[in-house]
C-alpha positions, 0 to 999 in steps of 0.5 A: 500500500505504501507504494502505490501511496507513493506512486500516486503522489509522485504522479499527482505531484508530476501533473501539479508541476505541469499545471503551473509551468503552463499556467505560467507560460500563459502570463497568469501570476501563480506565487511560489507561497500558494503552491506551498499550500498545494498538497499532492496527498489529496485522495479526490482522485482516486477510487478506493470502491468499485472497478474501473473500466478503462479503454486503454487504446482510447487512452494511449491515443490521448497522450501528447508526443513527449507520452503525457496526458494533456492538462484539462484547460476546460476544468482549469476555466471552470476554476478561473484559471485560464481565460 
């Protein structure tokens, strides 16, 4: 359990980092003092009840050319993240 544990924080922390480098490409003012408030531990997106059913050749095809997922800039519009 305590790898997985570590495995999801170091993924979530990987996806963090992404997030705000490309925030910050847009011009937008994230502050060093707010991310040191951001912690990678959350749970929200991990499902500890129940089966999930991935398509994985559907997922495969939505990674970028460097074989990551690309970041959500819908859900980063619903927060007032982006313009």
């Amino acid at each position: 359990m305590t790898l997985l544990t570590n495995a999801v924080v170091a993924w979530t922390t990987e996806y963090y980092s992404r997030a705000v480098l490309e925030l910050r490409s847009q011009g937008r003012d994230v502050p060093d003092e707010i991310l040191s408030h951001i912690s990678p531990g959350h749970s929200d997106n991990i499902n500890f009840f129940g089966v999930i059913n991935v398509d994985v050749e559907a997922e495969l095809a939505k990674l970028d050319t460097s074989g990551w997922r690309p970041l959500r800039p819908a859900q980063l519009r619903e927060l007032g993240l982006t313009p």
